[in-house]
C-alpha positions as CSV (number, residue, x, y, z in Angstrom):
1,X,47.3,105.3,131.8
2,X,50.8,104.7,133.7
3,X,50.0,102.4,136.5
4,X,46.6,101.7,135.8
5,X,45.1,98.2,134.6
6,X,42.7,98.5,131.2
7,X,40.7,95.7,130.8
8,X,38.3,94.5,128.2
9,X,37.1,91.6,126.5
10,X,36.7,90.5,122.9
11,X,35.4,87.7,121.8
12,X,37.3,84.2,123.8
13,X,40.4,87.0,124.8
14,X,41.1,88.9,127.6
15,X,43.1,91.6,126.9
16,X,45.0,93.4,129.5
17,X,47.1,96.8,129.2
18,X,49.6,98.6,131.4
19,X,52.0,101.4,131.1
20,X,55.5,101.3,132.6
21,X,57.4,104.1,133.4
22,X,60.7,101.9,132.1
23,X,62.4,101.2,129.2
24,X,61.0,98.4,127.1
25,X,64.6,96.5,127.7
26,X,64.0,96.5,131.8
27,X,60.3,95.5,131.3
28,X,61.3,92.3,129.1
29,X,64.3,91.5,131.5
30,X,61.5,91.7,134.4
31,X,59.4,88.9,132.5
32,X,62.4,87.1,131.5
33,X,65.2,86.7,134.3
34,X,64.1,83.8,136.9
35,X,65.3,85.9,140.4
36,X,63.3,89.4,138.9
37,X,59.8,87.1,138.1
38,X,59.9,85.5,141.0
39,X,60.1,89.1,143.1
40,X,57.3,90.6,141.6
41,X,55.0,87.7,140.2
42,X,51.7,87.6,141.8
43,X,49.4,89.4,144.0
44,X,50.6,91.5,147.1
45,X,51.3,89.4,149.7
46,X,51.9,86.5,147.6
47,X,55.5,85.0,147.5
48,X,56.6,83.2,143.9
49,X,58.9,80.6,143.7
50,X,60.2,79.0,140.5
51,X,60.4,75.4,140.4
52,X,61.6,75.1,136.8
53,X,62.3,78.3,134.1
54,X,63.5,77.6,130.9
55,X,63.1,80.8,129.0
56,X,63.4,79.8,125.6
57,X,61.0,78.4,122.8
58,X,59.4,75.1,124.0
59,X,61.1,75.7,127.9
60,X,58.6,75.1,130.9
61,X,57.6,78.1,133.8
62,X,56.4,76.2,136.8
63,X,55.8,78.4,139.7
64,X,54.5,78.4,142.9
65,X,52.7,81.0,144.6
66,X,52.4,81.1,148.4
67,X,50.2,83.7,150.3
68,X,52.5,85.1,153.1
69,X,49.7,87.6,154.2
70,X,47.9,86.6,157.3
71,X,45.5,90.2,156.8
72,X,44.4,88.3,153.9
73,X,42.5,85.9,155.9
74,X,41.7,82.0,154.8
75,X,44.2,82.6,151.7
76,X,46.8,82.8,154.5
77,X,49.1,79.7,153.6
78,X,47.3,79.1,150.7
79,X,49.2,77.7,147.7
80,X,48.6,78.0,143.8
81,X,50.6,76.5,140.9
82,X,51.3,77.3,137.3
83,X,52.6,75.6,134.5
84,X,53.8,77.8,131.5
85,X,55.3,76.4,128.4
86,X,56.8,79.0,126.0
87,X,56.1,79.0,122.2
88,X,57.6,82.1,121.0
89,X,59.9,84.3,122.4
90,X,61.5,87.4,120.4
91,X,63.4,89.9,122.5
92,X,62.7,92.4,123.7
93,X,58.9,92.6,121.4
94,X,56.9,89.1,122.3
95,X,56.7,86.1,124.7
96,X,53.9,83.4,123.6
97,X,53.4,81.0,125.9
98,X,50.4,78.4,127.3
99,X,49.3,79.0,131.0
100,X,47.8,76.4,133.3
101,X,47.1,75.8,136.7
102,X,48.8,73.1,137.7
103,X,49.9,71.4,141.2
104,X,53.7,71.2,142.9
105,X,54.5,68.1,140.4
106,X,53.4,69.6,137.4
107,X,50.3,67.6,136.4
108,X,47.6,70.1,134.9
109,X,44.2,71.0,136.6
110,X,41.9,70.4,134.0
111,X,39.0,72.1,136.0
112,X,40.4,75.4,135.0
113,X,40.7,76.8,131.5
114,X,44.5,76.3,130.2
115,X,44.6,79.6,127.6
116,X,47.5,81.3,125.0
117,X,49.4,84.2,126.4
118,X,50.7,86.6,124.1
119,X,53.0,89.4,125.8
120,X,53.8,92.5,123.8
121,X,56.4,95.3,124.8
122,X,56.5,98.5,123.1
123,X,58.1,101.5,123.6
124,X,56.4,104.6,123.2
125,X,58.6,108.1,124.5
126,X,60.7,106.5,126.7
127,X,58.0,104.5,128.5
128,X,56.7,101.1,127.8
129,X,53.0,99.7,126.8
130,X,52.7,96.1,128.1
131,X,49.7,94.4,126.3
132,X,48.6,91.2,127.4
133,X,46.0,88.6,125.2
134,X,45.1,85.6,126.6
135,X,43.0,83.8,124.6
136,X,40.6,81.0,126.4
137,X,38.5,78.0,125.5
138,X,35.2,80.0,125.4
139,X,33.7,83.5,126.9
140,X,32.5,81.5,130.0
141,X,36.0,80.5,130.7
142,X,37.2,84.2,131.2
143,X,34.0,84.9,133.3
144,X,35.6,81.9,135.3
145,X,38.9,83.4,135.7
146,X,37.3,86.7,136.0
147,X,35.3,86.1,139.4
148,X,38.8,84.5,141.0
149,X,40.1,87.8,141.0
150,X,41.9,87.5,137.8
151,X,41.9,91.7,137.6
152,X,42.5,92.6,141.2
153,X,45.4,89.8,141.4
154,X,46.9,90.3,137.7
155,X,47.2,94.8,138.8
156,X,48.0,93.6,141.9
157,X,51.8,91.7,140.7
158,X,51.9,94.4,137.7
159,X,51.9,97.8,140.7
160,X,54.7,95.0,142.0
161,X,56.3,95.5,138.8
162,X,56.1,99.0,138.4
163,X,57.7,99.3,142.1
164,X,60.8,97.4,141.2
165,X,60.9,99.4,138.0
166,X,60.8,102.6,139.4
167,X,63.7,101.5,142.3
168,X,66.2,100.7,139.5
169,X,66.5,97.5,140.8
170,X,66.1,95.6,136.9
């Protein structure tokens, strides 16, 4: 399952898993050092920027994302923003947080579903099992998400992850 995105639904939660060939220390780190999310956060051919990070309990994650790809035609120059605001964090296990698209200043889209991330990291034989529930408003709000290319984009920054993983670079 190394490298490979499982997917399913149940219920109002997505739930996404993904095996790293890393210790469950280096994973965390990844999610939780400003200069190591912004390098691998978001689809290929994306470049993240962090406007605010305040990783602790009740700290805000607002993010940038800029498509520096011009293969990927009219999302060339595009820009997307996030606004994250953590509930719980308990290292190296959990990270709880909101998730919302935002703009540059902050202020929430409320077109799009804002949903409950919970992050766990386990370590299983030297490797670690990222699990990722995010639970949304209704079922119709992860088709939303869904058909924007929430799976292609989500193992998209996570084969990012597992690249800088496997270089030692954590």
């Amino acid at each position: 399952m190394s490298g490979k995105l499982i997917m399913r639904e149940e219920g109002n939660n997505l739930i996404m898993e993904w095996i790293f060939d890393a210790p469950r220390e280096e994973v965390f780190k990844a999610f939780s050092d400003s200069k190591l999310l912004e390098s691998w956060w978001g689809p290929e051919g994306w470049e993240t920027k962090n406007k605010k990070f305040e990783f602790e309990p009740g700290g805000i994650w607002h993010y940038g994302m800029t498509c520096k790809d011009k293969s990927q035609g009219e999302f060339y120059g595009m820009e997307s923003w996030g606004l994250a605001v953590y509930k719980e964090i308990s290292a190296p296990e959990k990270i709880v947080h909101t998730d919302a698209f935002s703009d540059e200043e902050g202020n929430i889209n409320e077109s799009l579903p804002k949903t409950l991330i919970t992050a766990t990291f386990s370590e299983e034989e030297g490797k670690t099992k990222y699990v990722s529930v995010t639970e949304f408003p209704s079922s119709g709000a992860i088709r939303q998400i869904i058909d924007m290319g929430a799976a292609e984009g989500f193992s998209s920054q996570l084969r990012k992850l597992d690249a800088l993983l496997s270089g030692n670079k954590v």
